[in-house]
LOGU-135002 format. One record per residue (C-alpha): residue in one letter; x, y, z. Coordinates in steps of 0.5 Angstrom, whole numbers, plus 500, padded with zeros to 3 digits. Each point is the difference from the previous one (the first is absolute). Example, Ala and Ser with C-alpha at 12.3 -4.5 7.8 and 13.67 -1.06 7.14 Angstrom:
# LOGU-135002
a525491516
s502507498
***
This chain:
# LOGU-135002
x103034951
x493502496
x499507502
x493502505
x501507498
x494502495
x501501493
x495506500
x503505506
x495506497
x496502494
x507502496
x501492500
x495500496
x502504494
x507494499
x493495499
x496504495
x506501497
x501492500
x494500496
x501504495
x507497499
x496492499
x494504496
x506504495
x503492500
x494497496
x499500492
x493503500
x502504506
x496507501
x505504501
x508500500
x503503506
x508498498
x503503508
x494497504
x504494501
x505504503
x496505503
x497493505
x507497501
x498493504
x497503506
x494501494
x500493498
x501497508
x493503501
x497498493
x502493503
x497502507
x494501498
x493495499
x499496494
x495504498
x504507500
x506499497
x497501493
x501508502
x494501495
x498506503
x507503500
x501499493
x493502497
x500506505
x507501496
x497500494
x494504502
x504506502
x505499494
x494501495
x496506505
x507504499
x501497493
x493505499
x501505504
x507503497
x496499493
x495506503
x505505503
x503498505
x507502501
x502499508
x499492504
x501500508
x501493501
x499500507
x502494505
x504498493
x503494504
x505496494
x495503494
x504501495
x496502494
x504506500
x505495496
x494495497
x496505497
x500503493
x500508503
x501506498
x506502501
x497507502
x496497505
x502501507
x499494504
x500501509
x501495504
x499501508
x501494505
x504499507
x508501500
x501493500
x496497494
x503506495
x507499502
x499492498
x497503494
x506504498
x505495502
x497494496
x498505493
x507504500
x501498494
x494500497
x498506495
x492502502
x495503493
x497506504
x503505504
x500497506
x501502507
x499497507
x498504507
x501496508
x492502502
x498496506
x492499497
x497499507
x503507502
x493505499
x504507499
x507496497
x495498494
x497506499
x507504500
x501494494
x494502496
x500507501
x507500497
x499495494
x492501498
x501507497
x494502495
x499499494
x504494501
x496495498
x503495505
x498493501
x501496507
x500492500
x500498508
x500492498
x501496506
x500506504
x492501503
x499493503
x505501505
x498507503
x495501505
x493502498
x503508503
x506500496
x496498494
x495505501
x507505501
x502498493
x493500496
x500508503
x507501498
x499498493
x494504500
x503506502
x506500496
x496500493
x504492497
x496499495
x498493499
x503495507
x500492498
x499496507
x499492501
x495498505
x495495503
x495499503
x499498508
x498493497
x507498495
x503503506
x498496505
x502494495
x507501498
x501502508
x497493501
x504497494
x506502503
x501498507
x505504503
x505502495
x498506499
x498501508
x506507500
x497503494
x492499501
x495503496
x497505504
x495504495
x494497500
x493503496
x495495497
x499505494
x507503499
x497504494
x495503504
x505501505
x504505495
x493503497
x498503506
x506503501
x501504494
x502495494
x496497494
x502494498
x501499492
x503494499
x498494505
x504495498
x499492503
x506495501
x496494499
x497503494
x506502497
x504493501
x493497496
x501504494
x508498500
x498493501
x504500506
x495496505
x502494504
x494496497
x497498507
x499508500
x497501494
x494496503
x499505505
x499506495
x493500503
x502502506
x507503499
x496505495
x497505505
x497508498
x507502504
x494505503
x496495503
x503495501
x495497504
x507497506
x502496494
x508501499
x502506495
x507503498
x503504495
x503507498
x497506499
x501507497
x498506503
x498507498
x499506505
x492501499
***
């Protein structure tokens, strides 16, 4: 009998499927990063959505060139002091365990009970390169999250705050919340993935249902604006597309849209832009 039920229950789901893309990514000779857990990290949940998916959004070349962005935005952090990484909503992220870290690092990883515990279970045997520790925090709480942040952000400690994946699937009043929050704890850098309102509305089309449980719900036609008026200073401004370009990872039909896939991610002009973005406080 084949199963009614929805292979994405909520927005934890989505973690088995970017890990399935890092697993195929990790999988090819001109790969541009290796993730040897992300197989395990997506089980076959991860794939069974992969395979769900329209055509044209299996290729997960937003997920893997994110990866790579983040990857390389931490790789230039830690070469200018940082000593600290909250990684919240860290999902099935493992570069804990991938990345070549100090071992003197210390790397916190928050996200709900479930995900975590699945996390334990599946790298019991593993050994991480940093000092690396995780917390139960309910993000979406207002006061949970700032009794994390006052606990863990202690000045000078030159931390770094990755929230990949985490910021489209908040409301417009929780990312303000957290945008505040991070303000107040004095981080010193915040990396985030965005995209405008166009991209968007494309990718929610492109989908159909599939991602009905676990809807995109921040919406901002200029998400880098959105963050400078609230105290932050992006100083890396970091393109997918553009950055797939230069890796000559373009599926052709898409390297003859660079006019239009090309936008000034600050005045886009309602053309369809997304990419990574790293943050200081003003």
């Amino acid at each position: 009998m084949v199963s009614t039920e929805p292979l994405i229950t909520d927005v934890s789901d989505t973690a088995r499927w970017a890990a399935a893309y890092r697993a195929i990514e990790s999988s090819r000779k001109d790969a541009l990063f290796c993730d040897p857990f992300a197989d395990r990290m997506a089980g076959p949940s991860g794939y069974e959505i992969i395979n769900a998916a329209p055509r044209k959004m299996r290729t997960g070349l937003g997920v893997v060139v994110r990866t790579k962005i983040i990857d390389d935005l931490i790789q230039d952090a830690l070469a200018h002091g940082c000593r600290k990484v909250l990684n919240l909503a860290a999902g099935l992220d493992t570069r804990p365990y991938r990345l070549d870290l100090s071992p003197e690092l210390v790397w916190v990883e928050a996200d709900l009970p479930r995900l975590l515990a699945e996390k334990e279970r599946l790298l019991a045997d593993e050994v991480p390169t940093c000092r690396l520790q995780r917390h139960t925090v309910d993000l979406s709480d207002a006061e949970a999250m700032r009794s994390f942040l006052a606990a863990e952000v202690t000045s000078p400690a030159n931390t770094l705050v990755i929230t990949e994946g985490l910021v489209q699937y908040l409301d417009d009043d929780q990312v303000g919340e957290l945008s505040s929050a991070l303000r107040e704890a004095n981080v010193n850098w915040w990396i985030v993935d965005v995209m405008n309102a166009t991209m968007q509305n494309a990718m929610e089309k492109s989908c159909g249902t599939l991602f009905a449980n676990a809807p995109f719900r921040f919406v901002s036609d200029d998400p880098i604006a959105h963050f400078e008026e609230r105290g932050w200073t992006a100083t890396d401004v970091e393109s997918v597309y553009m950055t797939a370009r230069k890796a000559n990872r373009l599926p052709w039909h898409l390297k003859a849209l660079a006019p239009l896939l090309e936008p000034d991610p600050r005045n886009t002009g309602g053309r369809p832009w997304g990419g990574v973005l790293r943050l200081s406080p003003s």
